[in-house]
N, C-alpha and C positions, 0 to 999 in steps of 0.2 A: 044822279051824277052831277056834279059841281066841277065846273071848268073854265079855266080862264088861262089864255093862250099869250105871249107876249116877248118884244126882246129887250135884255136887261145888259145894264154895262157891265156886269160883272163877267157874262158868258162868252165863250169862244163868238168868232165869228161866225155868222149863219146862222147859228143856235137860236132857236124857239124855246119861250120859256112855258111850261105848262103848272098849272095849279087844279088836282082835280083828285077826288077818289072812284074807282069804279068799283063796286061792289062785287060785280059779277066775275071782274078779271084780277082781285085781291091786288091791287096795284096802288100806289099812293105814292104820289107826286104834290112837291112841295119847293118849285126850283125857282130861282131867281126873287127872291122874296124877302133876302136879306135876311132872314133870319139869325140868330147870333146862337141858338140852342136848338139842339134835335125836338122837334114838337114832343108833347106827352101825349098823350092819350091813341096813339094808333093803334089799330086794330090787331088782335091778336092774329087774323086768319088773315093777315095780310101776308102775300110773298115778294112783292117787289116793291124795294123803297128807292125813291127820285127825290135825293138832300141836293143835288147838283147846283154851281152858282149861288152858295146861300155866304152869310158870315159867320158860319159855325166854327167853333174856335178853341172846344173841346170836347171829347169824346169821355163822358164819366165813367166811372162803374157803375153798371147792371142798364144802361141809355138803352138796350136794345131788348133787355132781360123777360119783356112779355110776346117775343118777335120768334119765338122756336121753329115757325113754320118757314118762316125765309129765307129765300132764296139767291136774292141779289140787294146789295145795298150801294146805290151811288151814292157817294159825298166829295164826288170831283171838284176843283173850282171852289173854294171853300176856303178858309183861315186855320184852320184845324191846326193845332203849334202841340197840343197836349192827346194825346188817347192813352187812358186810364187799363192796364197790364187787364183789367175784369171787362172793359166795355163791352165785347162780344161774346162773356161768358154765357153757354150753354146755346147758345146759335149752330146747332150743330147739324142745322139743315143749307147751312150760308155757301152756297156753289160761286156768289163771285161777288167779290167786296172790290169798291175802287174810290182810291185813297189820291187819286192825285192830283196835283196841283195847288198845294195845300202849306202847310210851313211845318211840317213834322220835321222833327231834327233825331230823334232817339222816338226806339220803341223798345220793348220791353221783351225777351226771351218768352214767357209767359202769354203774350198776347193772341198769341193765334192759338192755344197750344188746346183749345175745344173745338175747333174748326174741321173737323173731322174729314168733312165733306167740299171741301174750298177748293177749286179748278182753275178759278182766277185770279189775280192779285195786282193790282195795279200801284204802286206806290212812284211811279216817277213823276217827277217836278215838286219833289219834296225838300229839304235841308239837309237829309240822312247823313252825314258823314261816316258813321261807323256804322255795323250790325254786327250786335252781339250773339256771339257763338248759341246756337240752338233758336236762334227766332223762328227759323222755318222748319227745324227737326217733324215736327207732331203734324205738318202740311202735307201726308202719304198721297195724297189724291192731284196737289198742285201741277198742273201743268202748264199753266202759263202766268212770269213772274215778271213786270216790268218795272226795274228799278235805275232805268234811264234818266240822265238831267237832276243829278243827285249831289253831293259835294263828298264819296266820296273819294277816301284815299288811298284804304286797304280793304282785302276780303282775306277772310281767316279760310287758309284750302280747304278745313271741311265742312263748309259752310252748305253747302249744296247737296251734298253726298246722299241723305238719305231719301234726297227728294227723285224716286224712281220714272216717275209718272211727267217728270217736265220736259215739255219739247220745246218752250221758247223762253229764254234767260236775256232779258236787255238789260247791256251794263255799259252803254255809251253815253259822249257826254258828260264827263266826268273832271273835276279840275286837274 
């Protein structure tokens, strides 16, 4: 185990920042470190990734593509302006991705659409002003979607429709 514990100005308040892999609990933490790119080389039989607090600042195609077995990805607190319509391609084990606090402004109808398995979603305190028609069609399992503290200004009415399984929609805070 490799760990190293700490607070960083980039994190909320209270926030500890940790740096460590454990082996035994497939977990990899990687937070407050300033980082500007999702590391290479993680572990295939990893399930939980800890980007949180970094200056990552894009999400490319295939950044997570050796990651099939995971399960939660944080990249909270981050610069992230760009995620690439493939970045979570074939992640079809990914139960809860959190995206925010971040400078996304536009995503891609496409981007979630192999997320099969995805529960949670965190996208507020982003730039989002718009969402294009079917970004969350292919999300059958999504039950909780927070798109709070966002700039936008419309929602297309069927935007939500096929999403059966959601019991919590934040859409406050909004200009």
């Amino acid at each position: 185990m490799i760990a190293q514990v700490s607070a960083h100005s980039n994190c909320p308040e209270n926030h500890l920042c940790r740096n460590e892999y454990i082996p035994s609990s497939r977990r990899f933490w990687e937070t407050c470190r300033n980082l500007t790119q999702v590391p290479t080389g993680i572990r295939a039989e990893v399930l939980q990734v800890y980007l949180h607090c970094n200056s990552i600042s894009s999400l490319p195609a295939g950044v997570f593509s050796n990651l099939t077995q995971c399960t939660q990805i944080d990249l909270n607190y981050n610069q992230i302006s760009l995620v690439d319509k493939d970045a979570f391609k074939g992640m079809t084990s990914l139960e809860e991705l959190y995206l925010s606090q971040n400078r996304i402004s536009t995503i891609e109808p496409e981007t979630f659409d192999e997320l099969d398995n995805l529960a949670i979603l965190y996208l507020w305190g982003n730039k989002l002003s718009t969402i294009k028609l079917g970004t969350f069609t292919s999300l059958y399992k999504l039950e909780k979607l927070l798109l709070n503290e966002n700039q936008l200004t419309s929602i297309h009415v069927g935007q939500f429709a096929k999403l059966n399984n959601l019991v919590e929609l934040a859409l406050y805070f909004h200009p």
